[in-house]
PDB file of N, CA, C and O in Angstrom:
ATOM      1  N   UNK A   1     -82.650  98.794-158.356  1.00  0.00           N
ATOM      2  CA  UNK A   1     -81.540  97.925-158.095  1.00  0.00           C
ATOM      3  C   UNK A   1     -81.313  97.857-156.593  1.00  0.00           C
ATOM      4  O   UNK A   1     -81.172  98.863-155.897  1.00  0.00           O
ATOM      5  N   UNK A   2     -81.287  96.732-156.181  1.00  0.00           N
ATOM      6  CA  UNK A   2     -80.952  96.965-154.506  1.00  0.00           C
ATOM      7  C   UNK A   2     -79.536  96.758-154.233  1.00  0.00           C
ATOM      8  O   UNK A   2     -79.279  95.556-154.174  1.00  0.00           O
ATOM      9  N   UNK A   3     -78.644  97.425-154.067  1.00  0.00           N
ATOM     10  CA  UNK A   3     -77.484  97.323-153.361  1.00  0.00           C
ATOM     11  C   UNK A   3     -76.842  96.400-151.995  1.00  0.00           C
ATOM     12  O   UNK A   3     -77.444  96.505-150.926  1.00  0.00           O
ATOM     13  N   UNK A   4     -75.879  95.700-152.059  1.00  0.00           N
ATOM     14  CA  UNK A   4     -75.187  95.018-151.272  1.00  0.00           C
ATOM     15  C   UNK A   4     -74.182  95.085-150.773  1.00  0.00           C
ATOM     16  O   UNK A   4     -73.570  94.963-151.835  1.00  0.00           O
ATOM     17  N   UNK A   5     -73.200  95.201-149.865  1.00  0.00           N
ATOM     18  CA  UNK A   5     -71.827  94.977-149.333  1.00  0.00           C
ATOM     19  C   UNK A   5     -71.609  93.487-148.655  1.00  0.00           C
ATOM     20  O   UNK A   5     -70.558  92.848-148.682  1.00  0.00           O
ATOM     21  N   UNK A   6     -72.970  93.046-147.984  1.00  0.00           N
ATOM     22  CA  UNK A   6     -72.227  91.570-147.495  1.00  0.00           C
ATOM     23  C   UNK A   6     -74.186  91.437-147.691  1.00  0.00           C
ATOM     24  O   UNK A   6     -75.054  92.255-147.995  1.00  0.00           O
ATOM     25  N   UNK A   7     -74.203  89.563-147.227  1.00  0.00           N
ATOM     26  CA  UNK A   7     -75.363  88.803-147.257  1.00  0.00           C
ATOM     27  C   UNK A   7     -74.758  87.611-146.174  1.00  0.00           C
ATOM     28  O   UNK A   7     -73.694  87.534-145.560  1.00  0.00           O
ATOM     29  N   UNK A   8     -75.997  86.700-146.248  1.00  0.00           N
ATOM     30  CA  UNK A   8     -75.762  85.598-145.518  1.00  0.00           C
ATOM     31  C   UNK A   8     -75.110  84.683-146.084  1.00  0.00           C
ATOM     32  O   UNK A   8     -74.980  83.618-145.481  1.00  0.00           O
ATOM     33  N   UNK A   9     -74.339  84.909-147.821  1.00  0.00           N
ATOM     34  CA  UNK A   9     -73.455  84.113-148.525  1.00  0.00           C
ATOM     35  C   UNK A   9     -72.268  84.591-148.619  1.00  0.00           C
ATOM     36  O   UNK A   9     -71.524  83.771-149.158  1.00  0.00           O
ATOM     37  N   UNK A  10     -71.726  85.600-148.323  1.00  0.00           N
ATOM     38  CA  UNK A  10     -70.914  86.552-148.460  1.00  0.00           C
ATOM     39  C   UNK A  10     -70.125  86.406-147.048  1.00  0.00           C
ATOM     40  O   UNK A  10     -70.791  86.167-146.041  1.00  0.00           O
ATOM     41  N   UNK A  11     -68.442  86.572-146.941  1.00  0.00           N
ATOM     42  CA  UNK A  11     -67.965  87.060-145.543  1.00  0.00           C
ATOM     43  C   UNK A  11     -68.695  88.312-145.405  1.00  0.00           C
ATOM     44  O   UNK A  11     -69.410  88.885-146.227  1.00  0.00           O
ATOM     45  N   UNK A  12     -68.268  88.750-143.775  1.00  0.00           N
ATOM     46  CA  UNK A  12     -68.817  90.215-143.520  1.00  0.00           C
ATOM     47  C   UNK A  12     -68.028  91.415-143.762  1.00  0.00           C
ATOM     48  O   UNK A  12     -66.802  91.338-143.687  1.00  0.00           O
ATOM     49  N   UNK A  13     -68.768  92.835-144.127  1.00  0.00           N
ATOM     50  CA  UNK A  13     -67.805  93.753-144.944  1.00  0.00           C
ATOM     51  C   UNK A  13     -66.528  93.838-144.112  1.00  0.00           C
ATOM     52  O   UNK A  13     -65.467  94.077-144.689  1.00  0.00           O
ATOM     53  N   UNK A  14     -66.567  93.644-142.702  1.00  0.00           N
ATOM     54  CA  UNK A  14     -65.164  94.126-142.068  1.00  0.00           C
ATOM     55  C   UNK A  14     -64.189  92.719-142.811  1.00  0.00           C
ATOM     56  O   UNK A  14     -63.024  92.922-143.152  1.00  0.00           O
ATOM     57  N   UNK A  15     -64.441  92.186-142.879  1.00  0.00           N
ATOM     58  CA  UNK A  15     -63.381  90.760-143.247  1.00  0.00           C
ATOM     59  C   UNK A  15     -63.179  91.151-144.412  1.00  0.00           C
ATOM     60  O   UNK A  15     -62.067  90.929-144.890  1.00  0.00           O
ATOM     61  N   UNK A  16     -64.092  91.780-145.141  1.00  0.00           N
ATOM     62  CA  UNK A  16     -63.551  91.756-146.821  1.00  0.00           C
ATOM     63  C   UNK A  16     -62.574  92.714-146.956  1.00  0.00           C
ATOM     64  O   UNK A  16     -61.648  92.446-147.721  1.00  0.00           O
ATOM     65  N   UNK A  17     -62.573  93.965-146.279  1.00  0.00           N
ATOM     66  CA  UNK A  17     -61.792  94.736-146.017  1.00  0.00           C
ATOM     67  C   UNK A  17     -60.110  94.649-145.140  1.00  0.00           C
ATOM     68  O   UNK A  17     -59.147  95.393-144.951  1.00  0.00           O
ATOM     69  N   UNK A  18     -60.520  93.301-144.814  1.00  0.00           N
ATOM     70  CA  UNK A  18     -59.284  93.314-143.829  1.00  0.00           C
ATOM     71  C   UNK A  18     -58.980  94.135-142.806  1.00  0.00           C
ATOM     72  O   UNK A  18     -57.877  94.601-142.518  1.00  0.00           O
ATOM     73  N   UNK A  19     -60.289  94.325-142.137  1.00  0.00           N
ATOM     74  CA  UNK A  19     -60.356  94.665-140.902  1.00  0.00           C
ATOM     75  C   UNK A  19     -59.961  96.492-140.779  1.00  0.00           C
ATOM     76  O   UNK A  19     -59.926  97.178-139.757  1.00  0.00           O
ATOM     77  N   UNK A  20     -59.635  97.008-142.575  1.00  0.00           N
ATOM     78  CA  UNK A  20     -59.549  98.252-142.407  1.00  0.00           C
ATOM     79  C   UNK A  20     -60.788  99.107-142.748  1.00  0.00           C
ATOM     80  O   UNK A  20     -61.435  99.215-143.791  1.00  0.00           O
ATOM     81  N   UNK A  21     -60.927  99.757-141.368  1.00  0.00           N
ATOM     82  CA  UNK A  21     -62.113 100.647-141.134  1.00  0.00           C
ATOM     83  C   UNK A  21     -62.481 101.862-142.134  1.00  0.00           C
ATOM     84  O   UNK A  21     -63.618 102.277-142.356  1.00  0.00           O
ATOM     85  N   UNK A  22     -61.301 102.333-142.679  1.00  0.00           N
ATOM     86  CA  UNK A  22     -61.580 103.462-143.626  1.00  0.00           C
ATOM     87  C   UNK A  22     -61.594 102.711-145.046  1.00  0.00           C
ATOM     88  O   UNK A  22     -61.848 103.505-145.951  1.00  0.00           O
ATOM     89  N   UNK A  23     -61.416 101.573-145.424  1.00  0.00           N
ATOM     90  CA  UNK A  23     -61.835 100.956-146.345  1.00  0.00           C
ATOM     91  C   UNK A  23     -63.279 100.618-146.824  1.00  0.00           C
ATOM     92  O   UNK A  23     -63.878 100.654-147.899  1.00  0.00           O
ATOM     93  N   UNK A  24     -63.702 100.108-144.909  1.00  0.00           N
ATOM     94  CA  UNK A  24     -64.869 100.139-144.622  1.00  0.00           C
ATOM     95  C   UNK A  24     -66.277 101.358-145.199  1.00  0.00           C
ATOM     96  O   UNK A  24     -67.254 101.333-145.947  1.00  0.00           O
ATOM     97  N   UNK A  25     -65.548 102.356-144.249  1.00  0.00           N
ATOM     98  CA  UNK A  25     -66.121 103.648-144.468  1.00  0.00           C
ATOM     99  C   UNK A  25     -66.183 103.745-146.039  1.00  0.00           C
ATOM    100  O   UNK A  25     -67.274 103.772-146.608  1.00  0.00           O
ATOM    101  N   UNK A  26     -65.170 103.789-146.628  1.00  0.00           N
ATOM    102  CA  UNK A  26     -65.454 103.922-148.337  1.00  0.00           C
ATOM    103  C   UNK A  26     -66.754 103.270-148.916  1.00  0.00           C
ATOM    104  O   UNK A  26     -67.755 103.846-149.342  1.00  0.00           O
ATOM    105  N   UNK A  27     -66.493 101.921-148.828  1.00  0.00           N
ATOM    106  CA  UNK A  27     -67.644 100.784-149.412  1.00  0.00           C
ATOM    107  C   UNK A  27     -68.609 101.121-148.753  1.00  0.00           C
ATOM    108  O   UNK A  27     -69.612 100.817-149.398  1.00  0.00           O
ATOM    109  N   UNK A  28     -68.979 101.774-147.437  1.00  0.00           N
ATOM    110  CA  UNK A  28     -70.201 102.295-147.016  1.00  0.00           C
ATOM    111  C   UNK A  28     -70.711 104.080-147.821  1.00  0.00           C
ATOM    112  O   UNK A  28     -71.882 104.444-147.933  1.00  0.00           O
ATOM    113  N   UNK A  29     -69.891 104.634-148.118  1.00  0.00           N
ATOM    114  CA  UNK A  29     -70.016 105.463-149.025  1.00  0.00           C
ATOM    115  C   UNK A  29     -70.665 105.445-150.175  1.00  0.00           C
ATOM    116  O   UNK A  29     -71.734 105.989-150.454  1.00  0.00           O
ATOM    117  N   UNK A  30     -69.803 104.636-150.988  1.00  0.00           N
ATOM    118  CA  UNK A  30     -70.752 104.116-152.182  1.00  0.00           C
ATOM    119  C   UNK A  30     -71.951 103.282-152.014  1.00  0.00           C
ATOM    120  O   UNK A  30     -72.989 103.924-152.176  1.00  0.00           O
ATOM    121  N   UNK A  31     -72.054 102.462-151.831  1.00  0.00           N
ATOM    122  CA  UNK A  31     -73.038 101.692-151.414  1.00  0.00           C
ATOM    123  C   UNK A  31     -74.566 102.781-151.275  1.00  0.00           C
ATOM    124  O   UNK A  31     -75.672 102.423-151.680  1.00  0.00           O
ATOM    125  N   UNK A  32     -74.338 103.846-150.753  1.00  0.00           N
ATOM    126  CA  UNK A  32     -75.422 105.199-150.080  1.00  0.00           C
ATOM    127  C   UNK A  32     -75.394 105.970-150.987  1.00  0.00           C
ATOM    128  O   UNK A  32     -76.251 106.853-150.966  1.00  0.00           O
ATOM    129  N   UNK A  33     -74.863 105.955-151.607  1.00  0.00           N
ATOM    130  CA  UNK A  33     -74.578 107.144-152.908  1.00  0.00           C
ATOM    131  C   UNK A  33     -74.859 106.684-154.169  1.00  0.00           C
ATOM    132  O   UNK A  33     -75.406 107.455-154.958  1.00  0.00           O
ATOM    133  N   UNK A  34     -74.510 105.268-154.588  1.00  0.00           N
ATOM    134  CA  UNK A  34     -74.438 104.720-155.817  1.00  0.00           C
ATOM    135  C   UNK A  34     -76.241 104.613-156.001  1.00  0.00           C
ATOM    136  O   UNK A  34     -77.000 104.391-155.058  1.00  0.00           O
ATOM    137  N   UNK A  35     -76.694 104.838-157.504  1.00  0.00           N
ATOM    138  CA  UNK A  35     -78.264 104.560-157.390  1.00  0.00           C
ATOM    139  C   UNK A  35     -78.773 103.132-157.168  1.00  0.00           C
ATOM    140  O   UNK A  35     -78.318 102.011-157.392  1.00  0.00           O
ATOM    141  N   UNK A  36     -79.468 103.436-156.839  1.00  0.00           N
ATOM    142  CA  UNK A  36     -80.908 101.842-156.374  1.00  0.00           C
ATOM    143  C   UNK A  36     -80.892 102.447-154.670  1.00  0.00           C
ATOM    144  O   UNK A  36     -80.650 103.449-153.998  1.00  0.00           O
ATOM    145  N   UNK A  37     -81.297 101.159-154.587  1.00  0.00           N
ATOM    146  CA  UNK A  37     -81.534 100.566-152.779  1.00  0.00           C
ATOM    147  C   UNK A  37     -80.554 100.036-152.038  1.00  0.00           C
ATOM    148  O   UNK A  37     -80.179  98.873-152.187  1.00  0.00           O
ATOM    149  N   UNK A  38     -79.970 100.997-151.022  1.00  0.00           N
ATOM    150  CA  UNK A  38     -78.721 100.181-149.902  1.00  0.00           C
ATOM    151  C   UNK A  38     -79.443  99.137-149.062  1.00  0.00           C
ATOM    152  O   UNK A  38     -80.525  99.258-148.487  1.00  0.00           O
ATOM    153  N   UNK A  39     -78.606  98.059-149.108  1.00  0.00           N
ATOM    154  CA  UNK A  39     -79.164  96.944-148.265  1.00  0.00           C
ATOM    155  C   UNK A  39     -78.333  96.997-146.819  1.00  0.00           C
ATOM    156  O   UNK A  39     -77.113  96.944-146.977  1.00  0.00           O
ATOM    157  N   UNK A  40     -78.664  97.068-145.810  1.00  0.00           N
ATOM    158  CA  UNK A  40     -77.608  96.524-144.519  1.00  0.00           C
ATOM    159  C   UNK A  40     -77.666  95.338-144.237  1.00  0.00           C
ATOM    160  O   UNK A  40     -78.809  94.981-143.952  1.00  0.00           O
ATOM    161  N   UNK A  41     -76.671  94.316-144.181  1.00  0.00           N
ATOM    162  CA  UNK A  41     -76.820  93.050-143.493  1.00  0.00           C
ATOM    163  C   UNK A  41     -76.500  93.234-141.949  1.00  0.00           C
ATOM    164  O   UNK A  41     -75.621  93.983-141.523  1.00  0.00           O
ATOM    165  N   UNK A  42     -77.516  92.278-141.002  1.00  0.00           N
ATOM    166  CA  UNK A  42     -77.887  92.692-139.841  1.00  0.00           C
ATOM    167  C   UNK A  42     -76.268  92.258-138.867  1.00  0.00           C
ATOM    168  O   UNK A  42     -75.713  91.161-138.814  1.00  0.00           O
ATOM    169  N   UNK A  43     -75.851  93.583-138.190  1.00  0.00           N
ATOM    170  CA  UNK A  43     -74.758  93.578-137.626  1.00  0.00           C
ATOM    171  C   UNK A  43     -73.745  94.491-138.665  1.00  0.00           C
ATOM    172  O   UNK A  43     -73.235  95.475-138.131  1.00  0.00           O
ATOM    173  N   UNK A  44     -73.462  94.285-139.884  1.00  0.00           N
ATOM    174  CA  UNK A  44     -72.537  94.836-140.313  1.00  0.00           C
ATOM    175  C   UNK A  44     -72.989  96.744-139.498  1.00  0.00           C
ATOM    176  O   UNK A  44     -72.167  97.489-138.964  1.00  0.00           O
ATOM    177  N   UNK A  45     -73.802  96.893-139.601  1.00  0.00           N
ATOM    178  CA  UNK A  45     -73.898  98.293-138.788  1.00  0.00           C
ATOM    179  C   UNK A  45     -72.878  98.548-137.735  1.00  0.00           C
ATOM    180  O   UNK A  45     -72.245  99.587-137.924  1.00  0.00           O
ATOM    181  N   UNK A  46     -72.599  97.961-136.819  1.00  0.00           N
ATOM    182  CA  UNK A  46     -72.347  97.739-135.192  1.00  0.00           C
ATOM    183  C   UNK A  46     -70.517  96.970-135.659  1.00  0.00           C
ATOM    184  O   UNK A  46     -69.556  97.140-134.909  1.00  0.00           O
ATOM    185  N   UNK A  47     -70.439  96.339-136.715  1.00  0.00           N
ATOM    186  CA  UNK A  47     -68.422  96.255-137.167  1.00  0.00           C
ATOM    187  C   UNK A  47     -68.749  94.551-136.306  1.00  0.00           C
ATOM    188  O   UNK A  47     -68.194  94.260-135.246  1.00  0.00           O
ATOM    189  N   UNK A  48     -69.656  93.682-136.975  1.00  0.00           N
ATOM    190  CA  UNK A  48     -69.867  92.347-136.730  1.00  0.00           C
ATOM    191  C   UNK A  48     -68.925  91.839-138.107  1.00  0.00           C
ATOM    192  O   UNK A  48     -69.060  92.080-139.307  1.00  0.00           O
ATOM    193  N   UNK A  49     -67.689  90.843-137.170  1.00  0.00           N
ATOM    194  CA  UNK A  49     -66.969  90.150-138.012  1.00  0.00           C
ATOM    195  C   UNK A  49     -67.326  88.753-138.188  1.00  0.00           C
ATOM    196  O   UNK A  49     -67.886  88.072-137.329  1.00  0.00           O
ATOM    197  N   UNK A  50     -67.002  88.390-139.249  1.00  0.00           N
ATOM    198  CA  UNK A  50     -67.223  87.238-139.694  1.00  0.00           C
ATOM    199  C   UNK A  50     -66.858  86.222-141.361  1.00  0.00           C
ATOM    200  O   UNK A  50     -67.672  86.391-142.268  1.00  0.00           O
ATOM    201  N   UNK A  51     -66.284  85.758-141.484  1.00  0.00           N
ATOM    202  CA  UNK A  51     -65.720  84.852-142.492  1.00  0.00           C
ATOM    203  C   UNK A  51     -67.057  84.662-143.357  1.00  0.00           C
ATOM    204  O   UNK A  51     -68.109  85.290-143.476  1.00  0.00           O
ATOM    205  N   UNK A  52     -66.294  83.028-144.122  1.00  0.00           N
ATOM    206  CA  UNK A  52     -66.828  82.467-144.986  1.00  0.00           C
ATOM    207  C   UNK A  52     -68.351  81.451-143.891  1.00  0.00           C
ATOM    208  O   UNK A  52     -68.412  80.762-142.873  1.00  0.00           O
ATOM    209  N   UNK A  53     -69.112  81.874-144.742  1.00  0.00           N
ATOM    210  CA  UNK A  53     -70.562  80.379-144.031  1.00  0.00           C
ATOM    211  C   UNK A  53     -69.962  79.518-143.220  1.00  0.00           C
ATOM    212  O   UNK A  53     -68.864  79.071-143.552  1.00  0.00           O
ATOM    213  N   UNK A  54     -70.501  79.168-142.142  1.00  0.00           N
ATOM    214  CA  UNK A  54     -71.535  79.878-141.258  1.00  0.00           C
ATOM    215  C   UNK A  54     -70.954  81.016-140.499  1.00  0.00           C
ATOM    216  O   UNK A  54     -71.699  81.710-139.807  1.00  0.00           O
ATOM    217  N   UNK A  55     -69.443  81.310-140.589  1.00  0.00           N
ATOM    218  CA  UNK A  55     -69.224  82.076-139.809  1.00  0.00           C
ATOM    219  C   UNK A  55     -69.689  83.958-140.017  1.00  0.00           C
ATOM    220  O   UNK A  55     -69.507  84.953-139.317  1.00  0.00           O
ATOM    221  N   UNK A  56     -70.267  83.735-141.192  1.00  0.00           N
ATOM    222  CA  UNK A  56     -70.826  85.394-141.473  1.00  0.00           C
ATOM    223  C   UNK A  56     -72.461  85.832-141.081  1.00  0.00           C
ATOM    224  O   UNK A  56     -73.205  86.780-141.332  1.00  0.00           O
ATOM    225  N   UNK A  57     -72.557  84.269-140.149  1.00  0.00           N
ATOM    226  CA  UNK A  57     -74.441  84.179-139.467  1.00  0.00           C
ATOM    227  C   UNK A  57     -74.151  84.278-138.284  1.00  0.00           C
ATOM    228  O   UNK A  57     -75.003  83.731-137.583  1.00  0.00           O
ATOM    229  N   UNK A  58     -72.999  84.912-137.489  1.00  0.00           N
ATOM    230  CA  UNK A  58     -72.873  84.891-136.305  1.00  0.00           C
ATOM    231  C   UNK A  58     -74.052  86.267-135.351  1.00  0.00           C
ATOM    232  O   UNK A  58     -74.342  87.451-135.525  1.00  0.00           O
ATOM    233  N   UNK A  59     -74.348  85.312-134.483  1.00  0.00           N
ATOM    234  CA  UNK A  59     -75.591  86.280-133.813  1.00  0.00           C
ATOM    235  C   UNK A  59     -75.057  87.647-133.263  1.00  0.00           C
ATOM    236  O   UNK A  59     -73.914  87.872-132.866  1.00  0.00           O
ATOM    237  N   UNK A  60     -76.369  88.722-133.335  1.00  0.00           N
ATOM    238  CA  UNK A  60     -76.340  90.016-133.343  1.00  0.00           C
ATOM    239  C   UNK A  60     -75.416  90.399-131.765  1.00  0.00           C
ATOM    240  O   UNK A  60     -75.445  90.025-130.593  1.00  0.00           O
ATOM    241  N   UNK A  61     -75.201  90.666-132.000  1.00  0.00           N
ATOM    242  CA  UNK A  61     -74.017  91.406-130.263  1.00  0.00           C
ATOM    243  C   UNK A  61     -74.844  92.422-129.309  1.00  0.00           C
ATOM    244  O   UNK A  61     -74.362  93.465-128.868  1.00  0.00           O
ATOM    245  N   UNK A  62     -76.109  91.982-129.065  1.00  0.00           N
ATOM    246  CA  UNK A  62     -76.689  93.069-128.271  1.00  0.00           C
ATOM    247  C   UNK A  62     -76.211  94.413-127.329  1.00  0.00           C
ATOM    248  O   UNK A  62     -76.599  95.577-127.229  1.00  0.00           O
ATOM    249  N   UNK A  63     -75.246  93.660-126.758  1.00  0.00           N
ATOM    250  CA  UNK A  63     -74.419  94.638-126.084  1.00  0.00           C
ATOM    251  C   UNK A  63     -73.450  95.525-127.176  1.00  0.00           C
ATOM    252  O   UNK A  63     -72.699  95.076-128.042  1.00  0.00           O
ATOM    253  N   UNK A  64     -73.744  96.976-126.815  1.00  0.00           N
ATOM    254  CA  UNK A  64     -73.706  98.241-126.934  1.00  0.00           C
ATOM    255  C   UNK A  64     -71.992  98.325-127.160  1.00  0.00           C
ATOM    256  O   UNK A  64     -71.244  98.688-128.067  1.00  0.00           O
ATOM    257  N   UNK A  65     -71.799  97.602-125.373  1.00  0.00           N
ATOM    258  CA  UNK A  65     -70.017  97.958-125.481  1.00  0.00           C
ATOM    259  C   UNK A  65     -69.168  97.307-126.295  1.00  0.00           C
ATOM    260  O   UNK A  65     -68.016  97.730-126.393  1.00  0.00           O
ATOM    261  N   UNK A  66     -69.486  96.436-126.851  1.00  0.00           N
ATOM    262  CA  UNK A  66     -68.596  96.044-127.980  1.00  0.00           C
ATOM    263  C   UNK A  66     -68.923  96.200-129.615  1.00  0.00           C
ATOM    264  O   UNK A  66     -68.584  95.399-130.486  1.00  0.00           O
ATOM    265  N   UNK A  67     -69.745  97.563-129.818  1.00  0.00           N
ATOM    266  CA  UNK A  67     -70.295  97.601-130.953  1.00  0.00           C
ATOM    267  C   UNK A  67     -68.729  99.029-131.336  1.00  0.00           C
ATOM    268  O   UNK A  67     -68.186  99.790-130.535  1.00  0.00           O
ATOM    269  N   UNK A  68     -68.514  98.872-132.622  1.00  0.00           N
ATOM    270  CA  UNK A  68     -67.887 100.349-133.151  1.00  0.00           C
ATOM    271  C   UNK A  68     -68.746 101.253-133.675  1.00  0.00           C
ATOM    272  O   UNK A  68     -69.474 101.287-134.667  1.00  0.00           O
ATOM    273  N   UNK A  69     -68.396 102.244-132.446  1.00  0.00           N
ATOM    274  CA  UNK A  69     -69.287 103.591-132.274  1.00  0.00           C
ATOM    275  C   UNK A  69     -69.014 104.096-133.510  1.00  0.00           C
ATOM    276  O   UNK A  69     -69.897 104.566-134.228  1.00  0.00           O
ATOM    277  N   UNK A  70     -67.965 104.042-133.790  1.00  0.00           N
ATOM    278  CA  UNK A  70     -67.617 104.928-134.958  1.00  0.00           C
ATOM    279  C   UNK A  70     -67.869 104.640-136.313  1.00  0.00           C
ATOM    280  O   UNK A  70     -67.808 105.514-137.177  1.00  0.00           O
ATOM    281  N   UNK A  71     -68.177 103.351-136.574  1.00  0.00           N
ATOM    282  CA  UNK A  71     -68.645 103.064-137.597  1.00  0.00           C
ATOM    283  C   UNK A  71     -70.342 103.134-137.601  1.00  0.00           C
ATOM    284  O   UNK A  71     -70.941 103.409-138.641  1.00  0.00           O
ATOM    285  N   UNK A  72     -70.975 102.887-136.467  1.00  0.00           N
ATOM    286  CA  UNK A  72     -72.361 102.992-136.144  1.00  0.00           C
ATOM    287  C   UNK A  72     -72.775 104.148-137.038  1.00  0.00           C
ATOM    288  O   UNK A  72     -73.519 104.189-138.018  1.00  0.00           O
ATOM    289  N   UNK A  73     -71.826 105.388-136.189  1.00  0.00           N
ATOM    290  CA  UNK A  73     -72.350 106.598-136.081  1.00  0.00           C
ATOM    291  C   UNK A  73     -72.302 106.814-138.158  1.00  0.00           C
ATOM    292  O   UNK A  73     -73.169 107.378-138.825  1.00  0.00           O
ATOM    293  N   UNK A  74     -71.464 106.384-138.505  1.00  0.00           N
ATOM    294  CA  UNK A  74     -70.779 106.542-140.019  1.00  0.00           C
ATOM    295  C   UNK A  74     -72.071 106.201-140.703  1.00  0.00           C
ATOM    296  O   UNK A  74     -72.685 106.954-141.460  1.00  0.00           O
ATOM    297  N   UNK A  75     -72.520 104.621-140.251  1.00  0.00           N
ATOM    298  CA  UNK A  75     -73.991 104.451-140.711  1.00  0.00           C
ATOM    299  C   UNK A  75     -74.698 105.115-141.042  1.00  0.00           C
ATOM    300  O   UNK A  75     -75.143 105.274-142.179  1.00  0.00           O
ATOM    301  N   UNK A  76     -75.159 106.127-139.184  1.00  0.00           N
ATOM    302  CA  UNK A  76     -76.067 106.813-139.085  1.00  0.00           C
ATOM    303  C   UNK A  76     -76.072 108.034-140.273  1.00  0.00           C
ATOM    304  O   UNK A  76     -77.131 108.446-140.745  1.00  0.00           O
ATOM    305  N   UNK A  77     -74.954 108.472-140.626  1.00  0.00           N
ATOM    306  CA  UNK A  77     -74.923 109.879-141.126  1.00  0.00           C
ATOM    307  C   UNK A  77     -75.345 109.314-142.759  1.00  0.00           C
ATOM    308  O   UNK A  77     -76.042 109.988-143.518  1.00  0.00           O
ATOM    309  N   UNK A  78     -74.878 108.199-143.051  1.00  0.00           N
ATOM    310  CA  UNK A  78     -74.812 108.087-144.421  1.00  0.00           C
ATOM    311  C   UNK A  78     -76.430 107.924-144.953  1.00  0.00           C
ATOM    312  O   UNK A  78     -76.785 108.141-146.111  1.00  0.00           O
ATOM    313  N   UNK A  79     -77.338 107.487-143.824  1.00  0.00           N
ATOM    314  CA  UNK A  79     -78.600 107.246-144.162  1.00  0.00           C
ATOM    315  C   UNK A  79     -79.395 107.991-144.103  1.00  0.00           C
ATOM    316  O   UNK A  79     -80.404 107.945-144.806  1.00  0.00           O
ATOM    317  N   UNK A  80     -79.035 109.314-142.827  1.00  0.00           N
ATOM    318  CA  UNK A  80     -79.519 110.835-142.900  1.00  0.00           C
ATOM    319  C   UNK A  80     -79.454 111.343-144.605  1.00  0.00           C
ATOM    320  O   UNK A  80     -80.132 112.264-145.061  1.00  0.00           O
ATOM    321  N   UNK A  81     -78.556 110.573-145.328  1.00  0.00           N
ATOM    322  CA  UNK A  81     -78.041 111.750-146.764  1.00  0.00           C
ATOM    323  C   UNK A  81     -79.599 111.506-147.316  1.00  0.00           C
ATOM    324  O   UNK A  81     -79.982 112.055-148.349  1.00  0.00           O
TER     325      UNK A  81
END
């Protein structure tokens, strides 16, 4: 089963959440835990906001300084599991 939180049809997980981060963190929890395959949509890593089409295809934010470290890092650990 491959697992999802957002796609290119979908708003992005921070919007679905309403912008709350430990909501966030939850649905990134399960998502890593629940069985099958976690999918990342590109940016939701880094706390890329974005609505309904087209606004959830907004391009990757290369720059570092406006990425949330803290959710990055949340990533990072959940994929170490």
């Amino acid at each position: 089963q491959l697992n999802l939180l957002g796609s290119h049809d979908t708003p992005r997980l921070l919007r679905m959440v309403g912008g709350d981060r430990d909501k966030a963190a939850l649905a990134r929890f399960l998502l890593f835990t629940y069985p099958g395959v976690p999918s990342v949509y590109y940016g939701d890593e880094v706390g890329l906001d974005g609505g309904r089409d087209p606004d959830n295809r907004r391009c990757m934010p290369w720059d570092e300084q406006v990425w949330d470290m803290e959710g990055w890092e949340n990533w990072r650990e959940l994929i170490g599991l």
